[in-house]
C-alpha positions as a Python dict, from the first residue, in 0.01 Angstrom:
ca = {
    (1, 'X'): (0, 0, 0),
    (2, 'X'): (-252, -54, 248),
    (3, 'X'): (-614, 55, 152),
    (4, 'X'): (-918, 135, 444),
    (5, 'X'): (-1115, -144, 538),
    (6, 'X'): (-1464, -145, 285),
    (7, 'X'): (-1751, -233, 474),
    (8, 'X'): (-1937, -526, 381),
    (9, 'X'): (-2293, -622, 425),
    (10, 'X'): (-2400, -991, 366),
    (11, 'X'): (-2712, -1125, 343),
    (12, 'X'): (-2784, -1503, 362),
    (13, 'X'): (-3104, -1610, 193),
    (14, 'X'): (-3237, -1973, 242),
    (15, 'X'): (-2923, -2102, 463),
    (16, 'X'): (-2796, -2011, 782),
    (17, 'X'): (-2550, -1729, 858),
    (18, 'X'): (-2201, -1891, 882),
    (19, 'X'): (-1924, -1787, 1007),
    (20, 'X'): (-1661, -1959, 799),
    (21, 'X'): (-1832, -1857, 489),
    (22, 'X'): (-1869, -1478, 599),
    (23, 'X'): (-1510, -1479, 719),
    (24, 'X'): (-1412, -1589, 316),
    (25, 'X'): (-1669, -1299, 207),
    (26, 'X'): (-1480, -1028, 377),
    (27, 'X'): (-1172, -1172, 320),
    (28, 'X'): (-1222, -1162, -42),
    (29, 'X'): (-1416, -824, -73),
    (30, 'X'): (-1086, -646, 105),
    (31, 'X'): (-892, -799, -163),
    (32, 'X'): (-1086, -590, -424),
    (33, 'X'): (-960, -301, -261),
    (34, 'X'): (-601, -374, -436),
    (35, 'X'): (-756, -359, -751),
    (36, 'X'): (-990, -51, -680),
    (37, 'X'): (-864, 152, -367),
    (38, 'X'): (-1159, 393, -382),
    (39, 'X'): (-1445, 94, -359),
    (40, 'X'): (-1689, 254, -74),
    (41, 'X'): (-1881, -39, 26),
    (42, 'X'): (-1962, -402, -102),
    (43, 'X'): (-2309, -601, -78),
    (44, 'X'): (-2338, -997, -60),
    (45, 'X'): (-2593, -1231, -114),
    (46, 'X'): (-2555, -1571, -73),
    (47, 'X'): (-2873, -1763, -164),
    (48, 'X'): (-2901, -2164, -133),
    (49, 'X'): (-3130, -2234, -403),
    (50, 'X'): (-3275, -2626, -382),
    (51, 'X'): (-3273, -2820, -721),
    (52, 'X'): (-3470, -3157, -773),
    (53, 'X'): (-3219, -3370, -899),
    (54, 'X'): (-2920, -3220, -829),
    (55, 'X'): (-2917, -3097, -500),
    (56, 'X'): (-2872, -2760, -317),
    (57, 'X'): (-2646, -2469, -552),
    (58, 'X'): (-2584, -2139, -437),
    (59, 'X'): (-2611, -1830, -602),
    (60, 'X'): (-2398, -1474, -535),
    (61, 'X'): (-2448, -1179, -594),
    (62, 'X'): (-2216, -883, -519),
    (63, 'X'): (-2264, -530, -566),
    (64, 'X'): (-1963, -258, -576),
    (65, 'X'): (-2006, 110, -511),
    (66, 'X'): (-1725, 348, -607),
    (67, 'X'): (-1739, 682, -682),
    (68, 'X'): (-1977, 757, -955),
    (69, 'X'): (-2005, 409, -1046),
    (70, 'X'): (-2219, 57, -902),
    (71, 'X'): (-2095, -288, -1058),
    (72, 'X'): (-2249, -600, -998),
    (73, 'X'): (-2152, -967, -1069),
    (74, 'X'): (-2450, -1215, -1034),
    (75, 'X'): (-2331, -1622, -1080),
    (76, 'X'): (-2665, -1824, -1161),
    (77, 'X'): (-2592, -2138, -1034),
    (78, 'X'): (-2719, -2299, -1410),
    (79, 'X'): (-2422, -2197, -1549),
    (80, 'X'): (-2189, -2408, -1350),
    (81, 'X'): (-2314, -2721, -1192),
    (82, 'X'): (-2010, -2716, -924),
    (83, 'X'): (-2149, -2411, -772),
    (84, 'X'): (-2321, -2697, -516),
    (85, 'X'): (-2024, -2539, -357),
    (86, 'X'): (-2021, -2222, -155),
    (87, 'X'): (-1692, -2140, -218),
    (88, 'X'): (-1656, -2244, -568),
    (89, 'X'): (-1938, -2002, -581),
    (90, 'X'): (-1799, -1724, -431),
    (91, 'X'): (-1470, -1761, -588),
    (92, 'X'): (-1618, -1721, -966),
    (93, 'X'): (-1880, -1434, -829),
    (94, 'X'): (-1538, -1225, -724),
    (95, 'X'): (-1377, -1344, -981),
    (96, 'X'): (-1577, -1176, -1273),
    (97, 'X'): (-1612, -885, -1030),
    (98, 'X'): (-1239, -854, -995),
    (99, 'X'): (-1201, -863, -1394),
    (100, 'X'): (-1523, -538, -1384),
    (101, 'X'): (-1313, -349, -1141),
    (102, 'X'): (-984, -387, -1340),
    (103, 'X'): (-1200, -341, -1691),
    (104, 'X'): (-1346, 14, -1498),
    (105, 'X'): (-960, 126, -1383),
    (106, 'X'): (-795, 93, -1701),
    (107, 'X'): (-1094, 266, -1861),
    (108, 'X'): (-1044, 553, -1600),
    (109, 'X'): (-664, 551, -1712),
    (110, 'X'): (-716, 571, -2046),
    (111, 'X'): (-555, 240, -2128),
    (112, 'X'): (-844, 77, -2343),
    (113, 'X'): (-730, 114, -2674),
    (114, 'X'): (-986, 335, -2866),
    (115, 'X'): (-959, 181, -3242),
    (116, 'X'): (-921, 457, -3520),
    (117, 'X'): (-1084, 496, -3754),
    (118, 'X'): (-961, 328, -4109),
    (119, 'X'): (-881, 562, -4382),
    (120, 'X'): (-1194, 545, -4613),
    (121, 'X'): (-1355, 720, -4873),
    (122, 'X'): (-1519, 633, -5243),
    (123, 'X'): (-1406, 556, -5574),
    (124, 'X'): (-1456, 865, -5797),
    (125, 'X'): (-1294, 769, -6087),
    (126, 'X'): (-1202, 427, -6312),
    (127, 'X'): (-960, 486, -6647),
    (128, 'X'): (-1120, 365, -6967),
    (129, 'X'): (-882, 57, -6959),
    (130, 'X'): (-934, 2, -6612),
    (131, 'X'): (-593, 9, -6487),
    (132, 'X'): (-676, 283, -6237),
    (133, 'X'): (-876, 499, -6064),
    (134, 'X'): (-907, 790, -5818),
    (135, 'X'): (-1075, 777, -5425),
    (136, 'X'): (-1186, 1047, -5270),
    (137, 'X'): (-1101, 1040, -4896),
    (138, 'X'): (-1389, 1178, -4599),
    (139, 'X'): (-1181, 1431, -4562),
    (140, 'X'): (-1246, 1533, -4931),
    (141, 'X'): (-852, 1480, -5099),
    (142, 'X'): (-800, 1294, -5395),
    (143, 'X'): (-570, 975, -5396),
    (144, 'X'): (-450, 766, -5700),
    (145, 'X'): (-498, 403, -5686),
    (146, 'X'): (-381, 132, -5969),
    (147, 'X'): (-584, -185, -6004),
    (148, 'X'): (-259, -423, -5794),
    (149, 'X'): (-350, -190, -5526),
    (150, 'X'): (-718, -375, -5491),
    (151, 'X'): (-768, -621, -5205),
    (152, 'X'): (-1065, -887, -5236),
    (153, 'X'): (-1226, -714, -5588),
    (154, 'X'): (-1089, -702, -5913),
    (155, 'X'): (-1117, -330, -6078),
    (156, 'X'): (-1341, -412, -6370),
    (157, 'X'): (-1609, -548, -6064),
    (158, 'X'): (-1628, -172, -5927),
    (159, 'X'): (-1769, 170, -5984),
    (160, 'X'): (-1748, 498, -5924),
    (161, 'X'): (-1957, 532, -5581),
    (162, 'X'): (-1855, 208, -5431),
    (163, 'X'): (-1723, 304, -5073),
    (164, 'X'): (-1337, 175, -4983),
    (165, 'X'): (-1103, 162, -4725),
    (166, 'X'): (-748, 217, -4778),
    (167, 'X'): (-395, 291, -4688),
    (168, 'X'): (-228, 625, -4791),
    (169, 'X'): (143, 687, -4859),
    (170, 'X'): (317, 924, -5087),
    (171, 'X'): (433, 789, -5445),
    (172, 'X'): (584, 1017, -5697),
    (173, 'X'): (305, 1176, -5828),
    (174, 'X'): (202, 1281, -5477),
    (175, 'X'): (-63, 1091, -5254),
    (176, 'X'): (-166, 721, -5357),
    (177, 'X'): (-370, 462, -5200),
    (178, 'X'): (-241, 148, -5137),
    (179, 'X'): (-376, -169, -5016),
    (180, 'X'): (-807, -56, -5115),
    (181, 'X'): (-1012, -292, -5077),
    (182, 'X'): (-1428, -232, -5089),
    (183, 'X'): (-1595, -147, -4765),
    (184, 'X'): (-1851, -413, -4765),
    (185, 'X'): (-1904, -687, -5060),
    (186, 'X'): (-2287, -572, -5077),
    (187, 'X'): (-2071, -291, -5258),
    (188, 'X'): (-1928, -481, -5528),
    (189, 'X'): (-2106, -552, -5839),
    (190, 'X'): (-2052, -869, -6036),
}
């Protein structure tokens, strides 16, 4: 697939305009345009920043525009000492912005994985001999639970209140939870 040209602006600060580095600048912003066909224009900077001891290191800066979004991927030269390399430099600085543009694309498609939420509820009930006990789920059903069921707390170390999570499955009585285990040890009391 062959996507338009994205026009580029570049902007050297501190070093002269050169025409081997711009070349690799355009070169590489095009190449975003694999990752993110609708990019509408890219922004540069290259700066040459002088250090005492260690010589000159160059810092990028590139800015993305797309549709209803602007990304931008900054490389301080402090956090990589080889960046007394131009194109060390501009490699990481597209780099990261390649990894924003395919973050923002599979967000668009809906393939970040949106976590759900973990069953969870609180205890509402403990049997006199402490063998069991009932949860009531969020969603305001009541599940049975029997003290092997308990992950990280023993039953006798609970009370009614105390907030769980859990997994529900059908036993013969009807709904049970299996697998509870407290939803936060500030919740348990010893």
């Amino acid at each position: 697939m062959h996507t338009p040209p994205i026009p580029v602006q570049i902007t050297f600060l501190h070093l002269d305009p050169s025409e081997a580095v711009e070349s690799r600048i355009r070169e590489k912003a095009q190449k975003l345009g694999n990752v993110a066909p609708t990019i509408q224009s890219c922004s540069v900077t290259l700066e040459q920043r002088h250090r005492h001891h260690q010589g000159p290191q160059f810092h990028v800066s590139i800015s993305v525009n797309l549709p209803g979004h602007t990304l931008v991927a900054n490389r301080e030269p402090e956090e990589n000492p080889a960046h007394t390399d131009v194109y060390v430099a501009l490699r990481d600085a597209f780099s990261a912005m390649r990894r924003q543009l395919q973050a923002l694309s599979q967000q668009q498609q809906g393939l970040v994985k949106h976590h759900a939420e973990k069953p969870h509820g609180h205890i509402t009930e403990i049997s006199p001999d402490k063998t069991h006990g009932r949860i009531e789920s969020v969603d305001g059903h009541w599940l049975y639970f029997h003290r092997n069921s308990l992950i990280g707390a023993e039953l006798d170390a609970l009370t009614e209140g105390t907030p769980v999570y859990f997994v529900e499955k059908m036993g013969e009585e009807g709904p049970q939870a299996s697998s509870v285990y407290p939803a936060g040890k500030h919740h348990i009391t010893l």
